[in-house]
C-alpha positions in Angstrom: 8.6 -7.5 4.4 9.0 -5.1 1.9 5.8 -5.9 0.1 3.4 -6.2 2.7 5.1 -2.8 3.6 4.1 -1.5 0.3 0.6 -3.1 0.4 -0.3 -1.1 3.6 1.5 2.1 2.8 -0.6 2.1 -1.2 -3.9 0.7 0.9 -3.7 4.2 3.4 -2.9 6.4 0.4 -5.9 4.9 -1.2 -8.1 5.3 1.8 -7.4 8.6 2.3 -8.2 9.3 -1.2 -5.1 10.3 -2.9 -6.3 10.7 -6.2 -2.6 9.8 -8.0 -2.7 6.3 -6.1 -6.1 5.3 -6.8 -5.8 6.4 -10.9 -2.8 4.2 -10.4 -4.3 1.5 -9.1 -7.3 1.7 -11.7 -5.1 1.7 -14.6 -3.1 -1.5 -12.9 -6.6 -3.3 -12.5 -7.5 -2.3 -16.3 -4.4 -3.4 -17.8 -4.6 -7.3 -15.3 -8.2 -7.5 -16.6 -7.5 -7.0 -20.1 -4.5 -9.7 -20.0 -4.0 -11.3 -16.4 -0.9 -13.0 -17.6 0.6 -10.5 -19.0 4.3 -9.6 -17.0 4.1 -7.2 -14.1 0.3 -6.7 -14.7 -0.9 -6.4 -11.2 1.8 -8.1 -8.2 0.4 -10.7 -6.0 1.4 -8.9 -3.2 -0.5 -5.6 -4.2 -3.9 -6.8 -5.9 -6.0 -7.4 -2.8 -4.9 -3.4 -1.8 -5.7 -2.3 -5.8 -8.9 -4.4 -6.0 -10.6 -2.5 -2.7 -9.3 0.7 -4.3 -11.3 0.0 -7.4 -13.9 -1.2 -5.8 -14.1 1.6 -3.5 -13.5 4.6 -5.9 -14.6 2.5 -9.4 -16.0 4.3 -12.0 -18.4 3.4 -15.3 -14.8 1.1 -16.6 -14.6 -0.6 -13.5 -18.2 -1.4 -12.6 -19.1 -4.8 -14.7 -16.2 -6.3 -13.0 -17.5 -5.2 -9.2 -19.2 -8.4 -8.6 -16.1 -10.9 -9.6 -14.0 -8.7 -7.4 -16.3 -8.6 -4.4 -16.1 -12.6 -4.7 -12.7 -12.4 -5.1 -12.5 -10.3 -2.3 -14.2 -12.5 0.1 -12.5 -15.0 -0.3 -9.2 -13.6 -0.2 -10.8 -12.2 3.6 -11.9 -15.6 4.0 -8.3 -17.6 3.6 -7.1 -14.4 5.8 -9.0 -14.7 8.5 -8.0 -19.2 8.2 -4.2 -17.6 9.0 -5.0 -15.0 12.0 -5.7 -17.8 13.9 
């Protein structure tokens, strides 16, 4: 419970554009892309909430990796929306 807490709580601080969140979550996303194996790089439970934050506030560092994520995204939505039914 505790993570999807976290997920929605990091997802509304993003979306209201609190600036120390979404630096945070860029610099998560930066380090997963640089090594996603590496220990604690970006949590499972987070990474959907951090990849619409980079998406939505990306800058020049983030922008080559836009269109993976939006196809990520999608299909994380997609496999969602399988479950709300």
């Amino acid at each position: 419970m505790d993570s999807l807490l976290r997920a929605v709580v990091l997802g509304q601080l993003g979306g209201t554009g609190d600036q120390a969140t979404i630096d945070e979550a860029k610099k998560r996303f930066n380090e997963f892309m640089k090594d996603p194996n590496a220990s604690g790089a970006l949590s499972a439970d987070i990474r959907y909430t951090v990849y619409s934050m980079v998406i939505g506030h990306g800058g020049d560092e983030e922008t080559p990796a836009d269109h993976t994520l939006h196809g990520a995204a999608i299909g994380i939505v997609s496999v969602c929306q399988q479950y709300d039914r």
